[in-house]
N, CA, C and O of each residue as an XYZ file, in Angstrom:
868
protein
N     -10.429     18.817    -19.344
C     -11.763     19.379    -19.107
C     -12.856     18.366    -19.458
O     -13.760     18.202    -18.639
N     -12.855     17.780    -20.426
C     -13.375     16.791    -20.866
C     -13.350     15.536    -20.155
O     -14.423     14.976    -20.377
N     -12.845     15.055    -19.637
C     -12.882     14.426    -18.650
C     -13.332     14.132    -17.179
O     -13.739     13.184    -16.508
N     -12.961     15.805    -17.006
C     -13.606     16.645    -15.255
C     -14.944     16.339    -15.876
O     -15.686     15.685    -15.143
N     -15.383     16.638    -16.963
C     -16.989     16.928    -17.215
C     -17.598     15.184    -17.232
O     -18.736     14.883    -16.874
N     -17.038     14.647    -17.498
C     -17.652     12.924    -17.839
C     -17.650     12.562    -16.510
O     -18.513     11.731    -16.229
N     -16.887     12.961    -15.529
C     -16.524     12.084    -13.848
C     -17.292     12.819    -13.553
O     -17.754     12.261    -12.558
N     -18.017     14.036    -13.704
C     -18.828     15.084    -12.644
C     -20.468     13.738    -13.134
O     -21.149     12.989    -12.433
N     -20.465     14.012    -14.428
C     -21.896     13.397    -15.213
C     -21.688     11.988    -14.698
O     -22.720     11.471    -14.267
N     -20.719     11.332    -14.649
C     -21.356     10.002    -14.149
C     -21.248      9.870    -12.561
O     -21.881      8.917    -12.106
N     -20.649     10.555    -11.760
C     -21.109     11.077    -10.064
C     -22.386     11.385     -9.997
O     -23.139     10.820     -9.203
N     -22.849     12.489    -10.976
C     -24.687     12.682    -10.848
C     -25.480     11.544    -10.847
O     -26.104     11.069     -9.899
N     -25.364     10.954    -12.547
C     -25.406      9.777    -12.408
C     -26.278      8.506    -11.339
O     -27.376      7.997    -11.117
N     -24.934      8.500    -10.962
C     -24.573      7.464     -9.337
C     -25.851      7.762     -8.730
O     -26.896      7.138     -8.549
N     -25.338      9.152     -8.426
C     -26.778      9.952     -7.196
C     -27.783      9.982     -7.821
O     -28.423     10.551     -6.937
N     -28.430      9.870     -8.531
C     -29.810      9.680     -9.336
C     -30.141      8.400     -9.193
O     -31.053      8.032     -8.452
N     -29.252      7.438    -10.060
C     -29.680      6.044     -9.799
C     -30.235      5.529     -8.530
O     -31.353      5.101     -8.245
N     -29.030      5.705     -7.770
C     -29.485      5.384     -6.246
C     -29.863      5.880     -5.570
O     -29.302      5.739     -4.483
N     -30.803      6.626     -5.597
C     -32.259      7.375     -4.851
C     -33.429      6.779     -5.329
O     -33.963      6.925     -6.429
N     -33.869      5.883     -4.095
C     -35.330      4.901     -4.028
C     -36.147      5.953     -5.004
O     -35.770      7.020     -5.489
N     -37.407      5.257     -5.111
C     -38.604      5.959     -5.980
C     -39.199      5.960     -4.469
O     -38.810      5.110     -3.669
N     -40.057      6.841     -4.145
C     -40.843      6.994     -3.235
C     -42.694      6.395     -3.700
O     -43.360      6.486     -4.731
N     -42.908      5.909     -2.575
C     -44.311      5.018     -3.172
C     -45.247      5.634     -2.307
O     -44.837      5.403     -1.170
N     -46.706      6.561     -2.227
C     -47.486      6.831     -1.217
C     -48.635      6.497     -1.761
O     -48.933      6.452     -2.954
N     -49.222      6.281     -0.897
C     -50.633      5.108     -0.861
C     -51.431      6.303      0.160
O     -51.324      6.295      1.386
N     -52.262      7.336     -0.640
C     -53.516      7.817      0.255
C     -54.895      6.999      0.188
O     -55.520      6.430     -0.707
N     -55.118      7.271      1.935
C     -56.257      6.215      2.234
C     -57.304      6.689      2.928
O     -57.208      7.210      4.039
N     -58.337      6.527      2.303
C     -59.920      7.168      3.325
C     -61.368      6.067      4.205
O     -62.107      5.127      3.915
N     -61.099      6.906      5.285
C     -61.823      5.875      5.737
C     -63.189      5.916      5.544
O     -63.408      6.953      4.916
N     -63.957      5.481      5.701
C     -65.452      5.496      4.804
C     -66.684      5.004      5.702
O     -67.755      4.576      5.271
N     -66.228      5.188      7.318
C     -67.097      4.665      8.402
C     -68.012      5.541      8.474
O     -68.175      6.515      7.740
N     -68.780      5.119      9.595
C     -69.564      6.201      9.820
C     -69.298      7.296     10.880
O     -70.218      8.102     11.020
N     -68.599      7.406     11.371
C     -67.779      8.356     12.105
C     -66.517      8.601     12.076
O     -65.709      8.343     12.968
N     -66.216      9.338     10.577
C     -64.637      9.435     10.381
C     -64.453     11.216     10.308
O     -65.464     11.909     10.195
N     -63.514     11.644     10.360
C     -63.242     13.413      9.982
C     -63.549     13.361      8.390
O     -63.826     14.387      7.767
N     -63.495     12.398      7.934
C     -63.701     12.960      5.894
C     -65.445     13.503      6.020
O     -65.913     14.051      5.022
N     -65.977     13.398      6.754
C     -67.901     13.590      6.498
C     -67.854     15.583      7.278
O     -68.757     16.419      7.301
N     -66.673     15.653      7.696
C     -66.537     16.780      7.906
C     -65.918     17.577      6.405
O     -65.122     17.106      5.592
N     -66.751     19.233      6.389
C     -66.205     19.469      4.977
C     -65.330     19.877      4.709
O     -64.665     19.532      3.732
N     -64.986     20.961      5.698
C     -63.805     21.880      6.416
C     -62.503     20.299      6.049
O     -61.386     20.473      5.562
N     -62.738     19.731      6.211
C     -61.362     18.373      6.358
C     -61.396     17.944      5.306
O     -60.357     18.063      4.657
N     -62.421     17.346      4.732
C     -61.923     16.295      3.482
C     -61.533     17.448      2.839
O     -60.370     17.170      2.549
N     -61.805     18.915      2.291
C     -61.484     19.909      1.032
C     -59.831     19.865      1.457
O     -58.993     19.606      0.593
N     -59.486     20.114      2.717
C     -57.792     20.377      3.442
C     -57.226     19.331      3.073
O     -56.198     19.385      2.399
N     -57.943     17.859      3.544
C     -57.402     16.253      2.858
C     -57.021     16.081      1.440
O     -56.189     15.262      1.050
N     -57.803     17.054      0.558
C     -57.601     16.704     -0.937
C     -56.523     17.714     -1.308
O     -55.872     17.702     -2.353
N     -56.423     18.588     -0.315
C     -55.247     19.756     -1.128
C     -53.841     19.567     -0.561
O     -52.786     20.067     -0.951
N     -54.102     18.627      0.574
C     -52.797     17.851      1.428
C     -52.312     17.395      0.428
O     -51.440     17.971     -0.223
N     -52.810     16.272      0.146
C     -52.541     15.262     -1.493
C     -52.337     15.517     -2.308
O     -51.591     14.705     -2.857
N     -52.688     16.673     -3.126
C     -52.176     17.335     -4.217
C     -50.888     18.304     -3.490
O     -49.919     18.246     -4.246
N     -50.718     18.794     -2.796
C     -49.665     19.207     -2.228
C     -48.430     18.425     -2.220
O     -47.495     18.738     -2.957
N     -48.361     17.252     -1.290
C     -47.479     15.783     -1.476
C     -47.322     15.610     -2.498
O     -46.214     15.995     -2.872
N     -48.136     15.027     -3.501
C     -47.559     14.858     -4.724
C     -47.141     15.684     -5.946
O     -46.819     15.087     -6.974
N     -47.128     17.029     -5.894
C     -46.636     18.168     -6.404
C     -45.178     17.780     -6.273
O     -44.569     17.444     -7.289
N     -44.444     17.806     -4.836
C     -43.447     18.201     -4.723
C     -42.706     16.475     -4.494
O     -41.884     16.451     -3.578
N     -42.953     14.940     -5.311
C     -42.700     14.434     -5.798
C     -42.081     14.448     -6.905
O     -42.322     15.376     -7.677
N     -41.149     13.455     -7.263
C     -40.185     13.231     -8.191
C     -40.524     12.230     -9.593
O     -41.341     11.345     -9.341
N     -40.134     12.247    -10.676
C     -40.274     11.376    -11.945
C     -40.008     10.513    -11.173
O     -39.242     10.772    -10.245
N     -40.475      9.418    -11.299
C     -40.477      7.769    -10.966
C     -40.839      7.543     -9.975
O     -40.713      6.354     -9.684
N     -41.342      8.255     -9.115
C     -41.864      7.959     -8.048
C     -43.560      7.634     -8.170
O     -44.073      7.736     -9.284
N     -44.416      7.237     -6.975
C     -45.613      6.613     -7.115
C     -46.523      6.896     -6.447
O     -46.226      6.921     -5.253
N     -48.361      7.322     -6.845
C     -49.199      6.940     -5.990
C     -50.457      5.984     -5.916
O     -50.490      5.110     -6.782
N     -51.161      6.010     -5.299
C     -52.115      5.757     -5.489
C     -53.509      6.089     -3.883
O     -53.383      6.543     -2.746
N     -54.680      5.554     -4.691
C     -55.870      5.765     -3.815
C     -56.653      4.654     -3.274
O     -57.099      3.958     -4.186
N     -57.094      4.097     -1.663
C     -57.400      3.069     -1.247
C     -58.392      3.607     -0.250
O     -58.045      4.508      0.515
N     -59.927      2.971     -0.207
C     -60.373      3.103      0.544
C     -61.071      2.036      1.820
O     -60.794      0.862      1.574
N     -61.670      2.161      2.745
C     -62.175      1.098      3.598
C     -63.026      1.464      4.289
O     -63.536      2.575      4.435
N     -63.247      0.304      4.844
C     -64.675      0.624      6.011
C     -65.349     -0.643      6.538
O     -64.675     -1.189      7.412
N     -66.297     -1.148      6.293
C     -66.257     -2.859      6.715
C     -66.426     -3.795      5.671
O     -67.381     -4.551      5.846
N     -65.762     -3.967      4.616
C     -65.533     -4.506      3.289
C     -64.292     -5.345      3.232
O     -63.243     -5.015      3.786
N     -64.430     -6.263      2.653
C     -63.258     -7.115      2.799
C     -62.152     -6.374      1.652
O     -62.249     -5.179      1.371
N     -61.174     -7.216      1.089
C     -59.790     -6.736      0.611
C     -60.924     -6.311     -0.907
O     -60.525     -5.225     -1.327
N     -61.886     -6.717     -1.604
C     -62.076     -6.562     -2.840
C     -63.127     -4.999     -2.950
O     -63.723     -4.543     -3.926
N     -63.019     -4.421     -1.369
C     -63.847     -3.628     -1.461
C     -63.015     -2.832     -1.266
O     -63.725     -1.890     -0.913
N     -61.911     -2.435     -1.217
C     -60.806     -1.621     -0.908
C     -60.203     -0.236     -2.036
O     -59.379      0.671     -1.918
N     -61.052     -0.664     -3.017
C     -61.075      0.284     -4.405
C     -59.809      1.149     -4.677
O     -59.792      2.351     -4.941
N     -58.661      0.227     -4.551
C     -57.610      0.309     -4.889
C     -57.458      1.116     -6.598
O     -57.743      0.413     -7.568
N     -57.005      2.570     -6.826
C     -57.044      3.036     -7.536
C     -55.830      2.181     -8.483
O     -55.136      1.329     -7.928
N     -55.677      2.465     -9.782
C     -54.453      1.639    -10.263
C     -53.078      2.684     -9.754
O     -53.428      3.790     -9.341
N     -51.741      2.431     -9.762
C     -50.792      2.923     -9.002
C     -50.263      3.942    -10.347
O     -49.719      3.652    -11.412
N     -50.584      4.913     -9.906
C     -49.648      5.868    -11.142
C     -48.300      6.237    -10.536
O     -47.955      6.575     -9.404
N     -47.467      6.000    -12.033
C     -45.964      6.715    -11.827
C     -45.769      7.339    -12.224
O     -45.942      7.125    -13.423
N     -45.239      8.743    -11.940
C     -45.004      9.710    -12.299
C     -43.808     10.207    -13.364
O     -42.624      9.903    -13.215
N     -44.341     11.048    -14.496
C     -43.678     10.812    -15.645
C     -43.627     11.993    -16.347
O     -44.362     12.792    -15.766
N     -43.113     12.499    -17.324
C     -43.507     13.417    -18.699
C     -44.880     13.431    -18.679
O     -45.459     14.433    -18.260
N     -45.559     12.366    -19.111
C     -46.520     12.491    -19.434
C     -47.378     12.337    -18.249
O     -48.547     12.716    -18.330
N     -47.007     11.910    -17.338
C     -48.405     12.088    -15.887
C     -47.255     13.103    -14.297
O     -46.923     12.823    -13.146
N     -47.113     13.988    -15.014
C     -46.504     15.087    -13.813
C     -47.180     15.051    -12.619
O     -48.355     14.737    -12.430
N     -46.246     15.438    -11.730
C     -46.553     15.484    -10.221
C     -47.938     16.490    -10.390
O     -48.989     16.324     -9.771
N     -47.661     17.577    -11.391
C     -48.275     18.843    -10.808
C     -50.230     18.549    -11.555
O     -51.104     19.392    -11.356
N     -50.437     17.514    -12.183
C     -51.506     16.814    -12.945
C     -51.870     15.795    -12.386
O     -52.991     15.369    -12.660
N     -51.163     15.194    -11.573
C     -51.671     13.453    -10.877
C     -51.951     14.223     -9.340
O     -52.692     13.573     -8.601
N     -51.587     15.152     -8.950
C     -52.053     16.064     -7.661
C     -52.947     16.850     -7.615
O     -53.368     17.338     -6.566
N     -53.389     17.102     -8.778
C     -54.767     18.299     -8.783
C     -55.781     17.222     -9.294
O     -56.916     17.617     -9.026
N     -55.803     16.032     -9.918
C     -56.722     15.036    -10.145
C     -56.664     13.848     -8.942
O     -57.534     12.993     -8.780
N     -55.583     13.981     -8.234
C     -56.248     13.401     -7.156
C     -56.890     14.562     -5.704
O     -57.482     14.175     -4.696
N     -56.631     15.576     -5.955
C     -57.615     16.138     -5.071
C     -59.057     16.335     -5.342
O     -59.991     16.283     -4.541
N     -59.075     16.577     -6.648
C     -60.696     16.089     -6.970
C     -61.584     14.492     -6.544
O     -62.658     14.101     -6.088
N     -60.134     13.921     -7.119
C     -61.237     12.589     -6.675
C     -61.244     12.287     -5.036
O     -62.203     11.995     -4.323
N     -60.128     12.424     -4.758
C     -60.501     12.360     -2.642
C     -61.298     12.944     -2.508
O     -62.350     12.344     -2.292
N     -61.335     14.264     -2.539
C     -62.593     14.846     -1.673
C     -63.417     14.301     -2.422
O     -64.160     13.838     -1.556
N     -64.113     13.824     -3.909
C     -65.579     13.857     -4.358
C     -65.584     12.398     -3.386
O     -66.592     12.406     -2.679
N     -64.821     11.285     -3.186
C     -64.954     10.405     -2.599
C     -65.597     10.627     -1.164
O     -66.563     10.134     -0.581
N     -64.720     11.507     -0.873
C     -65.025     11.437      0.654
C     -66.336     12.041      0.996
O     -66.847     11.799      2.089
N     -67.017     12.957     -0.033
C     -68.030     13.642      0.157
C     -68.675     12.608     -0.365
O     -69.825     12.792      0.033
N     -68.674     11.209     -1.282
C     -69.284     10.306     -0.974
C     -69.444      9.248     -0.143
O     -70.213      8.302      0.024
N     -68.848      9.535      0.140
C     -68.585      8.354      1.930
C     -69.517      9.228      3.380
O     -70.208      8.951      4.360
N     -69.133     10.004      2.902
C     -69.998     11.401      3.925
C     -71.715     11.251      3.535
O     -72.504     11.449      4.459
N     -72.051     11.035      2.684
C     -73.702     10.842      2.290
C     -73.924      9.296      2.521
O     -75.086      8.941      2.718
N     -72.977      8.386      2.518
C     -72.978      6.910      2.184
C     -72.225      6.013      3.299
O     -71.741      4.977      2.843
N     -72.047      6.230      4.661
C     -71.089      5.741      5.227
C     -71.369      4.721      5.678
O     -72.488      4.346      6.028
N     -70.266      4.091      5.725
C     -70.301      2.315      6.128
C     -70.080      2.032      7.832
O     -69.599      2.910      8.548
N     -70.494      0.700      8.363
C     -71.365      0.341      9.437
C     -69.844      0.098     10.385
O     -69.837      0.086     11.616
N     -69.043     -0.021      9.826
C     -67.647     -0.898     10.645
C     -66.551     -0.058     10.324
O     -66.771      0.588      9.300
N     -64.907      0.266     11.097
C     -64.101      0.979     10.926
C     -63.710     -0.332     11.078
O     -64.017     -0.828     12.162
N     -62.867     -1.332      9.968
C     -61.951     -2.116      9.666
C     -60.363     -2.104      9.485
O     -59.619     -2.670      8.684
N     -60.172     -1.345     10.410
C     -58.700     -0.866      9.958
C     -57.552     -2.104     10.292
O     -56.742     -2.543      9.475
N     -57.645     -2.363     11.134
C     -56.856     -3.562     11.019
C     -56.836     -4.428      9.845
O     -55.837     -4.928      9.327
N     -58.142     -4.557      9.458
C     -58.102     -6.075      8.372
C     -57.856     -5.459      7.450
O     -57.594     -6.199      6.502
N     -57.772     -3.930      7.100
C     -57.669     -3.011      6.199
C     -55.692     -3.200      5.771
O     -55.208     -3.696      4.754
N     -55.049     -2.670      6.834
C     -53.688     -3.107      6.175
C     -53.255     -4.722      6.334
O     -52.371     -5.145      5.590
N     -54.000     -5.790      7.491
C     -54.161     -6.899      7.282
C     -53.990     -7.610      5.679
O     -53.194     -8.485      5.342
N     -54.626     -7.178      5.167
C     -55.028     -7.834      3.908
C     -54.706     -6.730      2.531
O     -54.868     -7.008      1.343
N     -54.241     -5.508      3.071
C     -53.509     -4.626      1.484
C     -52.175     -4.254      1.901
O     -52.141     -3.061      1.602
N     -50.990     -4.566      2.439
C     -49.941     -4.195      2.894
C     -49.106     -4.722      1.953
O     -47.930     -4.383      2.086
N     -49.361     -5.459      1.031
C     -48.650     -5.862     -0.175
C     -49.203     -4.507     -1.696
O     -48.669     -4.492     -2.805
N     -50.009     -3.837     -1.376
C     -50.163     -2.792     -2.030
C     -49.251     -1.748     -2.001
O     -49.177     -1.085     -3.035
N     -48.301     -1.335     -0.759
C     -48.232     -0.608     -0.168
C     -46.607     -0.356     -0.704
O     -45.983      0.696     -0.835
N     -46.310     -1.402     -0.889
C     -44.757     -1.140     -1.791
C     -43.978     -1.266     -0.803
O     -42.798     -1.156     -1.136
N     -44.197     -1.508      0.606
C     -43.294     -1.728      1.625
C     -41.580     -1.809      1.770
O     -40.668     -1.250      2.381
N     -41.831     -3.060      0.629
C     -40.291     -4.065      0.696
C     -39.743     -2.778     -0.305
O     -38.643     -3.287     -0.518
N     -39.708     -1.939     -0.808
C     -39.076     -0.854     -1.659
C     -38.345     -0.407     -0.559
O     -37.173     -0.181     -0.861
N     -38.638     -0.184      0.698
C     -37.942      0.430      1.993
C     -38.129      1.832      1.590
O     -37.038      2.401      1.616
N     -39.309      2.795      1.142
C     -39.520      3.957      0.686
C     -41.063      4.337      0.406
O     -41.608      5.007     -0.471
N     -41.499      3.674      1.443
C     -43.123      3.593      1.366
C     -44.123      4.750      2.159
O     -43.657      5.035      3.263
N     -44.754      5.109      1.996
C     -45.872      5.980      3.082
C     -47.044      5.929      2.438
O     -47.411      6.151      1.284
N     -47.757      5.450      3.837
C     -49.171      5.299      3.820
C     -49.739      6.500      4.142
O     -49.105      6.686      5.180
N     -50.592      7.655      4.031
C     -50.909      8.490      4.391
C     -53.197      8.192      4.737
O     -54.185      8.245      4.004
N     -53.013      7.977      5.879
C     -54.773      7.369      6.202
C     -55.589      8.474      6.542
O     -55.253      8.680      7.708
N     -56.672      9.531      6.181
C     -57.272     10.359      6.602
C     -58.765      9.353      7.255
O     -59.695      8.712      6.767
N     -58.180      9.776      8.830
C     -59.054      8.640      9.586
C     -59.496      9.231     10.935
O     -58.668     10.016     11.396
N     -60.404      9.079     11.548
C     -60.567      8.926     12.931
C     -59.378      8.217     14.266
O     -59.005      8.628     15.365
N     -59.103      7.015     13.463
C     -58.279      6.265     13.933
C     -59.068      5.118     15.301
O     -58.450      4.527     16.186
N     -60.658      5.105     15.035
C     -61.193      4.773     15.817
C     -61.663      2.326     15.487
O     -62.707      1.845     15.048
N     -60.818      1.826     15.791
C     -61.424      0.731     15.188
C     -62.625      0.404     15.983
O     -62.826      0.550     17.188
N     -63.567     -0.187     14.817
C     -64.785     -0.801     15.084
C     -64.870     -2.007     14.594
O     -65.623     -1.995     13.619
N     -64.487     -2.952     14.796
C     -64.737     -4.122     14.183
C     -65.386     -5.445     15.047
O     -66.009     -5.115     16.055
N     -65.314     -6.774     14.785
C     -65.420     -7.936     15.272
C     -64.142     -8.173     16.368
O     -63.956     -8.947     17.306
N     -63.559     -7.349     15.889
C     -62.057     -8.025     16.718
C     -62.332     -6.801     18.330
O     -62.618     -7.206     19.456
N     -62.187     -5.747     18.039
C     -62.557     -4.990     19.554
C     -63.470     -3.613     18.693
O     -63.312     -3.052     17.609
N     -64.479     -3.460     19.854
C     -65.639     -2.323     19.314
C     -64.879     -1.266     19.887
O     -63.986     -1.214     20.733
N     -65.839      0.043     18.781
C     -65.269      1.334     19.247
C     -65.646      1.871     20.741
O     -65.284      2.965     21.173
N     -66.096      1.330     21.151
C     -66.845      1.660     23.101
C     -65.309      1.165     23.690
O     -64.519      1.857     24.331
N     -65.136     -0.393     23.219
C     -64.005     -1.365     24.109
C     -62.727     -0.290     23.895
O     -62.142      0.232     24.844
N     -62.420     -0.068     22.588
C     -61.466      0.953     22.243
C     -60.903      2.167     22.708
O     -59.778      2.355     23.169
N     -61.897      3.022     22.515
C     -62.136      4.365     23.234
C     -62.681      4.726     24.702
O     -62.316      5.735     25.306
N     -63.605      3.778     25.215
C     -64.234      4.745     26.514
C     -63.150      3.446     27.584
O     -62.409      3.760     28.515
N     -63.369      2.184     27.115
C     -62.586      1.377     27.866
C     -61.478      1.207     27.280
O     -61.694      0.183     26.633
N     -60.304      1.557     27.038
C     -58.876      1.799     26.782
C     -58.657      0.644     26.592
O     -57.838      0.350     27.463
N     -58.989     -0.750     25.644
C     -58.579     -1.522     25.487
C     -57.267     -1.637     24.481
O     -57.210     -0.704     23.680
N     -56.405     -2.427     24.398
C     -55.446     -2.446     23.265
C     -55.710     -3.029     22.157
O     -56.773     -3.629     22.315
N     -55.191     -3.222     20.795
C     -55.571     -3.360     19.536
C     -54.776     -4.810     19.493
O     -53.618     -4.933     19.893
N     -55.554     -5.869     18.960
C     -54.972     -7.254     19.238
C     -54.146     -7.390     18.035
O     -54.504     -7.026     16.915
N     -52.783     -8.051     18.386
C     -51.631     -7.584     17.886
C     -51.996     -8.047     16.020
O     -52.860     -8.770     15.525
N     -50.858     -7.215     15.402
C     -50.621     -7.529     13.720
C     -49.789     -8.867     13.769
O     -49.409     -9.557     14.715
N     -49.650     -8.976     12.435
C     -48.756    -10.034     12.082
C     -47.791     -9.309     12.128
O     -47.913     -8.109     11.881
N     -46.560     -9.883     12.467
C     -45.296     -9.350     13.158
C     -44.511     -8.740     11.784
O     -43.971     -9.591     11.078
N     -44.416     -7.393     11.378
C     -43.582     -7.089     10.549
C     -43.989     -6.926      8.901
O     -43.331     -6.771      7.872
N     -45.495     -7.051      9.235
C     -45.979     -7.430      7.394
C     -46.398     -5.943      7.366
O     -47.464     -5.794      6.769
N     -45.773     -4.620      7.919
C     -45.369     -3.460      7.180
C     -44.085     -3.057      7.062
O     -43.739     -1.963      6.616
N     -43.150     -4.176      7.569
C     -41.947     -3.175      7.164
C     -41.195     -2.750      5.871
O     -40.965     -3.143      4.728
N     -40.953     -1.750      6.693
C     -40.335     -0.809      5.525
C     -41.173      0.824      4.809
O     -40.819      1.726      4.050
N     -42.614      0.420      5.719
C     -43.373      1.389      5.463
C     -43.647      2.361      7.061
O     -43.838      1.893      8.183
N     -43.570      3.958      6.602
C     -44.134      4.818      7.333
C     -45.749      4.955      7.107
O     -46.281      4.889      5.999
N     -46.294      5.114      8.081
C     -47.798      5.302      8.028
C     -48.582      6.552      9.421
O     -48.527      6.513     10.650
N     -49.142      7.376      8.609
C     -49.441      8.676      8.976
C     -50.905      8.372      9.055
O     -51.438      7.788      8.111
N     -51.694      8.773     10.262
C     -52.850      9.050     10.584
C     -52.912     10.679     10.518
O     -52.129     11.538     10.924
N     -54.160     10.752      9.840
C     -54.233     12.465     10.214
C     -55.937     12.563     10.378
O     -56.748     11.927      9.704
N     -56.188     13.365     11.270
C     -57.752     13.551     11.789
C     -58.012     12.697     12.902
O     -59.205     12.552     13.166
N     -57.132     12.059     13.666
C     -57.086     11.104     14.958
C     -58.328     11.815     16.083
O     -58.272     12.874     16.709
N     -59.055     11.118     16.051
C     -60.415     11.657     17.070
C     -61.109     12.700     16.900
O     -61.622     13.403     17.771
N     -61.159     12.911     14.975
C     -62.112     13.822     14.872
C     -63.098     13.210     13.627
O     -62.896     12.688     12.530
N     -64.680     13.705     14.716
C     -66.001     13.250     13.442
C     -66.734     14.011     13.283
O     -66.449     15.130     13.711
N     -67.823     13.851     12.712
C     -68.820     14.512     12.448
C     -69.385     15.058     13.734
O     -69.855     16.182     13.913
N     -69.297     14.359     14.347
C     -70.256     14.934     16.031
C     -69.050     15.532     16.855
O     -69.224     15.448     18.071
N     -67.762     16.171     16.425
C     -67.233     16.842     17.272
C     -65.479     16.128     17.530
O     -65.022     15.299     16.743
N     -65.085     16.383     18.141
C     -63.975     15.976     18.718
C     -63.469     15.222     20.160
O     -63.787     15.715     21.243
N     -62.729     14.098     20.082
C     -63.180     13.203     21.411
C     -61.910     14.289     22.320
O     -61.258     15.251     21.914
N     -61.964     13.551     23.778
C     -61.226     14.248     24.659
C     -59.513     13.659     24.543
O     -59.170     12.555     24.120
N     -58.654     14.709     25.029
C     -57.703     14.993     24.868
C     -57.123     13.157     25.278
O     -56.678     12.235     24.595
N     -57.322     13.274     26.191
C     -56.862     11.379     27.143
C     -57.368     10.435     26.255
O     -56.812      9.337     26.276
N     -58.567     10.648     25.245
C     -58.927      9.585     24.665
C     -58.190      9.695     23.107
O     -57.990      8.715     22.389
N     -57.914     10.800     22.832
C     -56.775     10.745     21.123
C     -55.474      9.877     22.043
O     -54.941      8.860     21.599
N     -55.251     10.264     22.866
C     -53.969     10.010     23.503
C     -53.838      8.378     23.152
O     -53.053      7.747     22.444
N     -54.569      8.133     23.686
C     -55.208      6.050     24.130
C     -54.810      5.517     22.152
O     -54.070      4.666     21.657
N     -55.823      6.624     21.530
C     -55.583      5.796     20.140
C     -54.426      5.950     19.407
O     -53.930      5.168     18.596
N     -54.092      6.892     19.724
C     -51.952      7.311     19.447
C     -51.768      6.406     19.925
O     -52.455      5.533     19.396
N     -50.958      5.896     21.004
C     -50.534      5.374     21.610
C     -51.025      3.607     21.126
O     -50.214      2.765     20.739
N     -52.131      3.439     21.239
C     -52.399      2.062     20.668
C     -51.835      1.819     19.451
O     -51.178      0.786     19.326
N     -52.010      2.880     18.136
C     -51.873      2.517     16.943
C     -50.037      2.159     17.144
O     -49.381      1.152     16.878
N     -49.700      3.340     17.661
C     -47.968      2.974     17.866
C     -47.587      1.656     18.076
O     -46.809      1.048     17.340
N     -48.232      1.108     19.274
C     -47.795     -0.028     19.621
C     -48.079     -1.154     18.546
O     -47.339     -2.130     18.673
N     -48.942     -1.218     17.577
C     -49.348     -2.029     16.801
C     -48.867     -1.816     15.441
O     -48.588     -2.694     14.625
N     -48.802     -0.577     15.291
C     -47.411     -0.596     13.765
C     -45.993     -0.426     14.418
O     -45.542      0.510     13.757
N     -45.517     -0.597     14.862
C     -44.434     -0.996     15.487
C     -44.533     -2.314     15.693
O     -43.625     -2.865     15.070
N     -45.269     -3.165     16.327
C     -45.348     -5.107     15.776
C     -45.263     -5.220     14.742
O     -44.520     -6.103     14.312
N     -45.950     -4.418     13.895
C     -46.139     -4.707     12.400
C     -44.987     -4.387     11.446
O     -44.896     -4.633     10.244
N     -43.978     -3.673     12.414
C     -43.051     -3.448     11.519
C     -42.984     -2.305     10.872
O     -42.175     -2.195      9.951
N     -43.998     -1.013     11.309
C     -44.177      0.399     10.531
C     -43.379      1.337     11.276
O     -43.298      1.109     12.483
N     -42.716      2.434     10.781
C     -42.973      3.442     11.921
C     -44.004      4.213     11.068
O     -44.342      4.072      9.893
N     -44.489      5.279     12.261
C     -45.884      5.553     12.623
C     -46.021      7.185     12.888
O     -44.987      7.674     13.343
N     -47.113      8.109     12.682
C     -47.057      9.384     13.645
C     -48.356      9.160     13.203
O     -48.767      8.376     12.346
N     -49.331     10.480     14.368
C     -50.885     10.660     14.396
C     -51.187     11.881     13.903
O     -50.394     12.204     13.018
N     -51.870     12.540     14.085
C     -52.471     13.738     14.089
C     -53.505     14.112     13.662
O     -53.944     13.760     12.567
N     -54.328     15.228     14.789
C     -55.906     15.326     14.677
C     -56.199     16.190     12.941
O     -57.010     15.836     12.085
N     -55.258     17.334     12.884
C     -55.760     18.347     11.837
C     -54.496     18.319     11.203
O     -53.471     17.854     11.699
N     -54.627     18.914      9.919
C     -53.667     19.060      8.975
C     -52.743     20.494      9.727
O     -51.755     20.959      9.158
């Protein structure tokens, strides 16, 4: 019996050890036409997040990143909490729904001139815990880029494509858009979410991500 009981405990063991830590990186966009300046969304965005990380595990990880047209030092990379005894899923999820939404309801009074999303995982994809092979990015975004590289007109009304990533500098990470073509002034047309699905796919997939969209929680 004593024995059955030591081979069962070190089989658990086994299966404990070797189950990745899961790493999620929530991210807000801070343009001036994103779904967080909507209120109805960012309050749903912050209880998403505390939701997710509720039903997280000891040793696993998050953290908070934001953007907009700011280079990598403006990215206000929260420090990465791991989840513990002392910082529970069910405490690092109800304090980060406070701070997303108060964020986003400051980004909503305060919004910035450029949607940088490219240079955004460009330049933080080493944040992201990737190479763990157990990563998710979760982006509450429009999904609309505005930058130097292609404007939101070239993007959206002229269906241009998103000029490619560096080949693979997300793999290992899933990355979730949620609020895809929705802002403050309404919701774009059905053919035009389509265009930015479809673009972002093709470009975290170069990059080495897999990928899904979606307008509402």
């Amino acid at each position: 019996m004593k024995l059955t009981t030591l081979l069962l405990f070190t089989a658990l063991s086994g299966v404990a050890y070797a189950q990745k830590p899961t790493h999620i990186t929530f991210v807000l966009d801070q343009s001036s036409s994103n779904p967080n300046e909507v209120e109805a969304f960012r309050n749903t965005a912050g209880r998403h997040a505390k939701n997710t990380v509720t039903e997280l595990n000891m040793g696993d990880s998050v953290a908070v990143m934001t953007f907009g047209d700011g280079g990598l030092s403006n990215f206000q990379l929260t420090k990465r909490v791991k989840l513990s005894m002392r910082m529970r899923p069910s405490q690092v999820g109800l304090a980060l729904e406070k701070a997303i939404t108060a964020k986003a309801e400051e980004a909503a009074k305060n919004p910035q001139n450029e949607t940088r999303l490219m240079s955004f995982f460009e330049d933080s994809y080493r944040e992201f815990q990737c190479g763990s092979g157990n990563a998710k990015v979760i982006v509450f975004t429009d999904g609309v880029e505005h930058s130097a590289e292609i404007s939101a007109k070239q993007f959206v009304v002229d269906k241009k494509q998103l000029p490619n990533p560096t080949p693979d500098i997300l793999k290992g990470c899933h990355v979730e858009f949620i609020g895809v073509g929705i802002g403050a002034k309404g919701s774009l047309q059905r053919l035009e979410k389509k265009h930015i699905t479809d673009a972002w796919s093709a470009w975290m997939k170069k990059a080495g991500a897999t990928f899904e969209a979606r307008s509402n929680l």
